[in-house]
N, C-alpha and C positions, 0 to 999 in steps of 0.2 A: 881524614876528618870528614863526619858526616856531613849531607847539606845544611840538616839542624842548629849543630853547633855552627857550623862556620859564620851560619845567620846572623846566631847568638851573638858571634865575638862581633862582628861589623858593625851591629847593635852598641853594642857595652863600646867600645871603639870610637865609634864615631859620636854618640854621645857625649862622651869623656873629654874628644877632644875638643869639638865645638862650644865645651862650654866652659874650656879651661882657655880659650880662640880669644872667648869674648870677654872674659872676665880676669884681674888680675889678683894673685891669689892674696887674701889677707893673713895675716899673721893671726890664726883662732883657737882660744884652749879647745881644743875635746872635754867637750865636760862626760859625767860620768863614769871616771875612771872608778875601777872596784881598787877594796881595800883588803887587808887580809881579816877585818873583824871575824869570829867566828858565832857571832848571832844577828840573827835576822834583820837587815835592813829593814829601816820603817817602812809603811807600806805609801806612803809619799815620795820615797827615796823608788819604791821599786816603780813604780808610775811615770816618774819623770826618765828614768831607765825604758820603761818600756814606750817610749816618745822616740826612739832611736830605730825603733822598728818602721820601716817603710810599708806597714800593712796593719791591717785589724787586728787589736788586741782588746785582752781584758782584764783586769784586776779586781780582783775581790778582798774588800775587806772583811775578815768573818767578825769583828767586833759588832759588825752592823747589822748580823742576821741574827734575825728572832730565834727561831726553832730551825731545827738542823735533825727533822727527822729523817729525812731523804736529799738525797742529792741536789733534787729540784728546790728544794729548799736555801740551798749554796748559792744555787748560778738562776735561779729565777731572775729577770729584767736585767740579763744580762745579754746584748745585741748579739746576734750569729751561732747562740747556744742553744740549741732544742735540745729536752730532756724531755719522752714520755715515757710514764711509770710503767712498768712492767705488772707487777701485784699490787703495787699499795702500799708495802709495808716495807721491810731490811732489805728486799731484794736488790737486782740488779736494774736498773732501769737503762732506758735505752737513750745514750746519749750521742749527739749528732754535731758534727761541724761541717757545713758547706757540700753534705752527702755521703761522706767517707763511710762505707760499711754500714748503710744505710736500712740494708734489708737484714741484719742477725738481728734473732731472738734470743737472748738479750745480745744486746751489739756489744760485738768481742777484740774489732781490728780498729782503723782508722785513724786512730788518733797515738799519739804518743805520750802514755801516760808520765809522770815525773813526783819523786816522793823525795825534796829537800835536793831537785836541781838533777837527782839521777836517775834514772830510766826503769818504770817498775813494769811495761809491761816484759814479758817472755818472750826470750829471741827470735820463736817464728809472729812475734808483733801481736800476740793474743793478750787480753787482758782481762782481770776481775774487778772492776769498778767497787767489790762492795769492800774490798780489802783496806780501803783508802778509811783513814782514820778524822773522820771530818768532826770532830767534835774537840780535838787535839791540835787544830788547823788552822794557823793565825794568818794566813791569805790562801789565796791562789791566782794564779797567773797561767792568760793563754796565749797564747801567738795562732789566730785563727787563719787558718789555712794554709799552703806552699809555701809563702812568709816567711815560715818558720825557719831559722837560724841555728836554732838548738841543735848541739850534737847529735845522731842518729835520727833525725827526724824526717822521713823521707814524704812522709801523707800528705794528701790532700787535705784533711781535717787539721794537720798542724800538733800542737798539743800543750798540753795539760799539767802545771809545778802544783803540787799541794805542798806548802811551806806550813812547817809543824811552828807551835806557840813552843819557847823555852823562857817566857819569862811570868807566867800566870800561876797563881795558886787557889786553885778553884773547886766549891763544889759544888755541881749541876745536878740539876734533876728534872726529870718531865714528864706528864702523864697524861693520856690521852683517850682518845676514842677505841674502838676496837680493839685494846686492849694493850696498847705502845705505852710501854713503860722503859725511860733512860735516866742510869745517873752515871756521873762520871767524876772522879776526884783527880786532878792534879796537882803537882808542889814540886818547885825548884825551891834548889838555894845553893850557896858558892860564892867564889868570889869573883871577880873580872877574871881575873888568871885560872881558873876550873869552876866551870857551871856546872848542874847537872839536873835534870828533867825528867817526871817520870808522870805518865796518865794511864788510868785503868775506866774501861770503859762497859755497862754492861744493856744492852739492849733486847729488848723481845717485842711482839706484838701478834697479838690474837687474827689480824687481820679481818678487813672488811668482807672478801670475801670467806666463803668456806673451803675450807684445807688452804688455807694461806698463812697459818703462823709460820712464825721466822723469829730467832733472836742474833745475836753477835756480842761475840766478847773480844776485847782488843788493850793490849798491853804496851807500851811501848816508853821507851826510856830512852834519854839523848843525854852526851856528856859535849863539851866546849872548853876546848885547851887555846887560851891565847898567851901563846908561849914571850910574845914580843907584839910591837905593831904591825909585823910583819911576816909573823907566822900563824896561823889558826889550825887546829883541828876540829873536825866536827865528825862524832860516830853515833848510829842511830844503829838502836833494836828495835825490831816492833813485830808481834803478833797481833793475827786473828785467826777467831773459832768462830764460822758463822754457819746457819742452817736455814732451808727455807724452804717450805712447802710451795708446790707450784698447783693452780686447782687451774690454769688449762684453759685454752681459748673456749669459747662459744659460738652457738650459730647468732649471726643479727636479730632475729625474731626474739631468741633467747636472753642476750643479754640485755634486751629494749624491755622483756616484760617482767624478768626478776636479777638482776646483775650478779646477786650475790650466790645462784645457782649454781654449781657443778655437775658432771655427769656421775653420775651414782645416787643422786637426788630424787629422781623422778619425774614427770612432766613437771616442768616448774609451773606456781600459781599463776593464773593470769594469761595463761599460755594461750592465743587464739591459735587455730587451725587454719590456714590456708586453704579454702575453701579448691582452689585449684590441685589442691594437691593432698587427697581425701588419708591418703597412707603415709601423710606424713607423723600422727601421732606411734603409728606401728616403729617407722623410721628412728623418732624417740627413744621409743623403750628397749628397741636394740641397743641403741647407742650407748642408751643406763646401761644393760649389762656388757657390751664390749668396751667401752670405754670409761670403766666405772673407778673415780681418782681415789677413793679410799681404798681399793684394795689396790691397784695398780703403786698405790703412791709417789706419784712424782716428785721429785723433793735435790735439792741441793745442799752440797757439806762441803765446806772447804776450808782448811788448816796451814795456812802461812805462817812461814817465819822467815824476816828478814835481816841484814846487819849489811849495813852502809858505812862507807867510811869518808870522809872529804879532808884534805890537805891544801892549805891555800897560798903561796907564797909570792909576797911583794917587796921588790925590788927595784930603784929607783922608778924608771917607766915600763916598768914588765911586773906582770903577773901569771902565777902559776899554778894551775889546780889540779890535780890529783885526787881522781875517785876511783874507789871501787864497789861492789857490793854482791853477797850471794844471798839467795832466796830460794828457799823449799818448797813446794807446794804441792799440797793432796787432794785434790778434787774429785768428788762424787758426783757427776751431774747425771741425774736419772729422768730420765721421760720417758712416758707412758709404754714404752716398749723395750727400752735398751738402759742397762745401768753402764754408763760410761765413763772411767777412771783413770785418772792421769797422777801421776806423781812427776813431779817439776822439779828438775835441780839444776838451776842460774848464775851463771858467772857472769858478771859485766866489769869492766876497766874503762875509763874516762880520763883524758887528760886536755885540758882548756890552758892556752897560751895566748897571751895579749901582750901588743908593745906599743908605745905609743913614739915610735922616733923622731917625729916632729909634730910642733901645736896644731899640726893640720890634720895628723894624717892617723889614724889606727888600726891595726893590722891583728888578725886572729887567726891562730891554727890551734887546731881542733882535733883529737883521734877518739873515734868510738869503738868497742867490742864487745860482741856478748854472746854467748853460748848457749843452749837448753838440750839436756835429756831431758826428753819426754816420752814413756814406754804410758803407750796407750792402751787398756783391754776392753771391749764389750762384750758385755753380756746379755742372754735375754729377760726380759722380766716378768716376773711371774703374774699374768694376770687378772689371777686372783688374788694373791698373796704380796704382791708386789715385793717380792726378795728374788735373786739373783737364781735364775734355774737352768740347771746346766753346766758345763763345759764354757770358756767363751768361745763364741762363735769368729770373734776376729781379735788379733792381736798383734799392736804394731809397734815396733821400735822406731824412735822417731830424734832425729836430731836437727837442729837449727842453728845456726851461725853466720853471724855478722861484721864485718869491717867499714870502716866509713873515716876517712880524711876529708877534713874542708880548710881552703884556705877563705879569708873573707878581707874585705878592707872597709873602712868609713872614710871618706875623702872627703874636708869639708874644705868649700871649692870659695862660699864665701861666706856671712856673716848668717847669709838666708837659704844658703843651698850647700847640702850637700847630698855625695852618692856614696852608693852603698851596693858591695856586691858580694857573692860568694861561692864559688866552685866545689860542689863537693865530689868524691869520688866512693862510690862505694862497693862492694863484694860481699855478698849475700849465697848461702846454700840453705837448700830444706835433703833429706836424707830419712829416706822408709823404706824400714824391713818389713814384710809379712810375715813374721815367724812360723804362721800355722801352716800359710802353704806358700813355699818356697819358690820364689822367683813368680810366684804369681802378677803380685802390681808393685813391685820393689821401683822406689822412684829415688833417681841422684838430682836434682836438678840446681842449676849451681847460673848464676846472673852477674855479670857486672854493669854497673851503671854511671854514668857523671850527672849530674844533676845543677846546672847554674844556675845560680839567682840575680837578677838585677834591678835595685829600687833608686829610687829620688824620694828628697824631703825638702821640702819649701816652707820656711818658717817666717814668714815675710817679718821685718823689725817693727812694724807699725799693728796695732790689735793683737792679739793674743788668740792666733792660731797654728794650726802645723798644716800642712798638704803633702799626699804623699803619691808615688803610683812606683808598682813592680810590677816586673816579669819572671814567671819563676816553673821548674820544671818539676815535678815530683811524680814518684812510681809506687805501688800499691804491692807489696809483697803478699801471695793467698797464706794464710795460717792452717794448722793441720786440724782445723777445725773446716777448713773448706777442701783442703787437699785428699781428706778423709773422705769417699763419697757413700752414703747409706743405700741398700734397698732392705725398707723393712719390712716384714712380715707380722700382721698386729695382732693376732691370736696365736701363730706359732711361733713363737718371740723368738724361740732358740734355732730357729731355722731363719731368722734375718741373715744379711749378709753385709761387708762394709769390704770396700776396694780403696787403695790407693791412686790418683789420677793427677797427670802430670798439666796445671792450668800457669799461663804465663800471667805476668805482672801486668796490673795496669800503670798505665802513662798516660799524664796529663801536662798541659801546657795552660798558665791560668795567667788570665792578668788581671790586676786589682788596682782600684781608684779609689782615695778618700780622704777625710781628715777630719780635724776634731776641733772645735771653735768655743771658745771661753767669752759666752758674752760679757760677763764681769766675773766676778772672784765666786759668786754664787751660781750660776750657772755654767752648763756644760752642754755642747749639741756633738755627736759623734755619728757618722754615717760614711760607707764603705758599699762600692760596688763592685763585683766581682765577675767577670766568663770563664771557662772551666773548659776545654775543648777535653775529651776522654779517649783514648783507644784501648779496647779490650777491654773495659770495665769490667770487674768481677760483680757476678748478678746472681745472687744466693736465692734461692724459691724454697717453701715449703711444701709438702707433700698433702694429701686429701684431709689428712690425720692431723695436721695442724704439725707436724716435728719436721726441721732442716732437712732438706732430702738432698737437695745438690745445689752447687756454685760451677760455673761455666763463665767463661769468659764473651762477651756479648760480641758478636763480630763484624757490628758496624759502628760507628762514632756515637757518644753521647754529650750532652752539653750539661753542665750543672752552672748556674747563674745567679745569683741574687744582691738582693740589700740590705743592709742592714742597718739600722738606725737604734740611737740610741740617746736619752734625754736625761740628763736630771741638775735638781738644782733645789736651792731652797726661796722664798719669796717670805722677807721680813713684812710683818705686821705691828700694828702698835704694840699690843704685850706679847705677840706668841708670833709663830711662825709655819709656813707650810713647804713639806718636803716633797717633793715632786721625784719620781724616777719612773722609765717604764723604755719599752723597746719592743721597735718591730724588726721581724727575720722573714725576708720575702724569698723564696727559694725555688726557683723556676728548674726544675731537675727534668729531661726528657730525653727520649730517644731521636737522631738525627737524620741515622737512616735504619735499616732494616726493618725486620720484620713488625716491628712495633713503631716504625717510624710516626713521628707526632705527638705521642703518647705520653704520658707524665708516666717516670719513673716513680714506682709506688715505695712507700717507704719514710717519708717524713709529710706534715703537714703543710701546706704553699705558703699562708701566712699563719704567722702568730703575734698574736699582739701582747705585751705585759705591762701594766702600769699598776702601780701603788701612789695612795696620795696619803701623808700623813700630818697630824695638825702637832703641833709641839708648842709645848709651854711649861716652864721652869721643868723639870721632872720626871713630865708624862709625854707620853709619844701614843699616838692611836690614829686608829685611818682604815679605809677599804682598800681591795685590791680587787684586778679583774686578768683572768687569763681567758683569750678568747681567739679561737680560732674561727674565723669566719664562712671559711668555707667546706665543700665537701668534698674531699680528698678521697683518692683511688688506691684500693689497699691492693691489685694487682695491676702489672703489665700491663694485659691487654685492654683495662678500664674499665671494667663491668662492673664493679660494686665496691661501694665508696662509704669509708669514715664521714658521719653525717658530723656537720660545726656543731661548737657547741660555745658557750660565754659559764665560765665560773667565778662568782664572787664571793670573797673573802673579807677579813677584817683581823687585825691585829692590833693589841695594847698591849704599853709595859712602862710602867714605873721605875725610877732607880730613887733607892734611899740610900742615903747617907753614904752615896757613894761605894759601896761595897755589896748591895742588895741588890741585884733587879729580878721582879715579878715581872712575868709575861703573858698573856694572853691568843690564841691563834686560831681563828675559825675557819674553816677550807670549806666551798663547795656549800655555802649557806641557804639556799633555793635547794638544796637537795637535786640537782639536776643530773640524771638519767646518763650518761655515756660512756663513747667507747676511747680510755687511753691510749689504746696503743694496738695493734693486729698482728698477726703473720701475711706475711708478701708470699704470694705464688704468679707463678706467669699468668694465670686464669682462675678465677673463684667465682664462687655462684654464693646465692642467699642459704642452699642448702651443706657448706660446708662449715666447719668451726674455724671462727675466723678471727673473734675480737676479742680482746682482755678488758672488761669495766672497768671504770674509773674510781674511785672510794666516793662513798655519799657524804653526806653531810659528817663535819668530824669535825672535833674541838680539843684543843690543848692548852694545860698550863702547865707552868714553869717555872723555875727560880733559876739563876747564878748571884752562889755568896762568894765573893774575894777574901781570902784572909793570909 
């Protein structure tokens, strides 16, 4: 036994025992026992459920969200959640919890995605955010960070349930700025005993910038067999056909004097010259024709299809769930030099066991599995013509596979305290052929890991709070999107090269303090702090070119730390009323020792602020909102040049009539204000490389949902 764990158990141990020493046990229900319903708990049921978690969590009602044109739209003032846009428009934005895979464009690992409880992303832990069907999406639910509990979930980021709606009959519509047009029809019906559910969703958008259209179409159907009290099935189908033009970082200079510029444009208007540096308009007009996005085309296509299946079975104090699911998927992701193509075929099996054999005591075992062929080819890209020219230059066969056992327990010790712990064990391979040139970087590399958790929760009997604190271990598996390493070549596309490279896992040891205090029935305070100690953090950089070029694991310590706060409530007035929510995410992410020792890991924003206030009365609901990051954030390493702050104000109204109508209004970004969303990370960048992706300017949408 390592010196680690032994720590661990002395820990979990002598806590347990000391405070079962001093206390004598009560006789207490376990509340939240599951049932075998096969539709959705209400989203109060899943709330008071996620109170048993000893760490940050979050639950979203989607009833409550305006426009759902992007993600950031879903989890906006949502504490511990960074989301920045990628395009603007269908894409993929770059979403963050507590650092996890902090530097992908767009961010591919770190979190554990979940579609109706079971595991959507791909077995080497990569995922496509834009596949998630959020307009079909009657909650979602996170378990932020190490925390997490959840079968297969090994990250530091924790992760991510989108719970589908099977009881609405709706039809939506939305229309907007730059050219975002969504409607959507859904409709169940059945009886208790077979439900069945089916949405079709169609979205495009012109995009603010140029070469940024994007649309998405998305199908999905759910049936609900409740055979008995004590039996349920639930199977879910669901496609998507999405596409998305990428129009590509910028220099600072650039996206400051016209945002909506790409290269193939021309000097953009407004352009000054840097008097220091007389050849940089020549610099320019290379750049137009070597990096020019219309003909190059950058662009994304991807074609999912899913089938999930879940069986639930309850039995006096035992419950039993049985999942499985397989998932297709064809991906085209092209940048400016390489068309890179994967076709995905996914197996996962799931099975959840809970007993409850005394009112004190509940006990959980857990088994996860999941598979992916992945046969990966790149090609070069033609760049003038931006079509595939060539031969591919690298071709890899690629597999991934996963096992994971946890056992876990809820001990509640007395009326105000109980603990919580859970051991996982898991077994993990990644597996690359070279096919074109044999035995060149062929990689076997195969991991086992334990992973312990140990929390408390303090519900003192007096006010209406909880208190919680864990310790918890998680390891960061590379995906063959990092195990894949590039050198490209940007004019002789089809002379790039791509090697296989064998990077170990990162492992971190986190521990987290917090809780959540109910001033009255109308208000809520939530706040969470976290340390994060890392070894070998996986540290992704981009190339001169603005495209992923290599992931290395960092070879001294890093820290990731922060807090998280989170506020809302409503405050009655004589006739009307006002809605208060908003949160801040403080995220203290650095290096501890090495070569960048001191240095803020570049990659997410330090602080973000989100608050919305809105005034309500009989009907109408209206009010501003502010996303502001205050400060100026270092989009590389070594800190040389920095994401300048930025404050954007918004405003939202919506009407409901007659109960079956709501009209909606959404202005983003109303000052019109100039910025940079979101960058590429390199170990080092200067003013003269492309760097930053714009933010959308000023934009406005309306909207209907009719119920019928």
């Amino acid at each position: 036994m390592s010196s680690a764990k032994f720590v661990w158990g002395l820990l979990a141990l002598n806590l347990s025992c000391s405070v079962l020493a001093e206390t004598q046990l009560e006789t207490v229900q376990v509340v939240g026992k599951r049932n075998a319903s096969a539709y959705m708990e209400s989203v109060d049921d899943i709330a008071e459920r996620l109170r048993e978690v000893p760490g940050g969590t979050n639950v979203v009602d989607m009833e409550n969200t305006t426009k759902l044109s992007s993600l950031s739209d879903a989890l906006n003032y949502q504490p511990g959640i960074i989301v920045q846009e990628f395009f603007g428009g269908l894409d993929q934005p770059r979403i963050n919890v507590r650092g996890s895979g902090i530097q992908g464009n767009p961010v591919s690992r770190g979190i554990l995605l979940r579609q109706d409880y079971l595991p959507l992303n791909e077995a080497d832990g990569s995922f496509i955010i834009g596949v998630v069907n959020l307009r079909n999406t009657a909650a979602i639910t996170v378990h932020r960070g190490a925390n997490s509990r959840t079968p297969g979930s090994f990250t530091l980021g924790g992760d991510m349930n989108f719970i589908s709606s099977m009881e609405d009959n709706q039809f939506n519509f939305e229309s907007g700025s730059f050219g975002q047009q969504a409607i959507q029809v859904s409709y169940g019906a059945g009886e208790d005993s077979l439900r069945w559910h089916g949405s079709m969703v169609e979205e495009k958008a012109e995009g603010y910038r140029h070469h940024s259209a994007s649309q998405r179409s998305q199908v999905s159907l759910a049936f609900t067999t409740q055979f008995s009290d004590n039996l349920s099935n639930y199977t879910h189908l669901h496609f998507t056909d999405m596409a998305f033009e990428m129009p590509f970082v910028l220099l600072e200079a650039t996206a400051e004097a016209n945002p909506r510029w790409v290269f193939g444009d021309g000097v953009p208007i407004g352009f000054e010259i840097p008097m220091e540096n007389l050849n940089f308009i020549d610099l320019t007009q290379a750049a137009n024709t070597l990096m020019d996005m219309y003909k190059r085309d950058p662009h994304r296509a991807t074609e999912q299809f899913r089938l999930s299946n879940r069986t639930t079975v309850v039995a006096a104090d035992t419950m039993n769930s049985i999942g499985w699911y397989i998932q297709t998927t064809d991906d085209a992701f092209v940048d400016p030099f390489t068309h890179t193509e994967t076709k995905t075929e996914t197996l996962g099996l799931q099975w959840l066991s809970e007993a409850n054999p005394t009112d004190y005591l509940r006990i959980k075992l857990d088994m996860d599995f999941n598979q992916s062929d992945m046969p990966r080819t790149l090609t070069g890209n033609h760049p003038f013509q931006g079509s595939k020219i060539g031969n591919p230059y690298a071709e890899f066969d690629l597999q991934a596979k996963n096992t994971a056992l946890s056992a876990a327990f809820d001990l509640i010790v007395t009326s105000e305290i109980t603990l919580i712990g859970q051991w996982q064990q898991g077994h993990s391979s990644r597996k690359g052929k070279d096919t074109l040139q044999a035995n060149e970087s062929n990689i076997d590399l195969e991991w086992r890991f334990n992973l312990p958790k140990f929390g408390i929760i303090y519900q003192p009997t007096f006010g209406n709070s909880r208190w919680f604190f864990n310790i918890s271990e998680s390891i960061e598996l590379p995906t063959f999107w990092e195990l894949v390493a590039m050198d490209l070549n940007p004019l002789l596309t089809w002379m790039s090269q791509a090697r296989l490279q064998k990077i170990d896992p990162q492992h971190a040891i986190s521990v987290e303090l917090g809780g959540d205090y109910f001033i009255n029935d109308d208000w809520r305070i939530q706040a969470t702090a976290y340390h994060s100690e890392i070894e070998k953090e996986l540290i992704s950089t981009a190339s001169q070119f603005g495209v992923l070029a290599e992931t290395h694991n960092y070879d001294n310590k890093t820290i990731h730390q922060g807090v998280e706060l989170g506020i809302n409530g409503t405050q009655v007035l004589t006739a009307s009323s006002v809605m208060i929510r908003g949160s801040w995410t403080y995220s203290d992410f650095y290096f501890k020792d090495g070569i960048y020792a001191g240095n803020q890991i570049a990659g997410v924003p330090q602080n973000v602020v989100m608050v919305e206030g809105l005034w309500q009365k009989d009907n109408w609901r209206l009010g501003p909102n502010l996303r502001w990051v205050p400060d100026n954030n270092p989009v590389d390493h070594a800190n040389t040049l920095n994401q300048k702050a930025y404050a954007l104000l918004g405003f939202t109204a919506e009407i409901l009539l007659e109960n079956y109508l709501r009209l909606y209004f959404a202005a983003d970004n109303l000052t019109d204000e100039t910025y940079n969303s979101s960058y590429v990370v390199r170990a080092q960048s200067n003013a003269l490389l492309p760097t930053f992706l714009p933010g959308n300017g000023r934009s406005v949408s309306l909207g209907m949902n009719f119920d019928f």
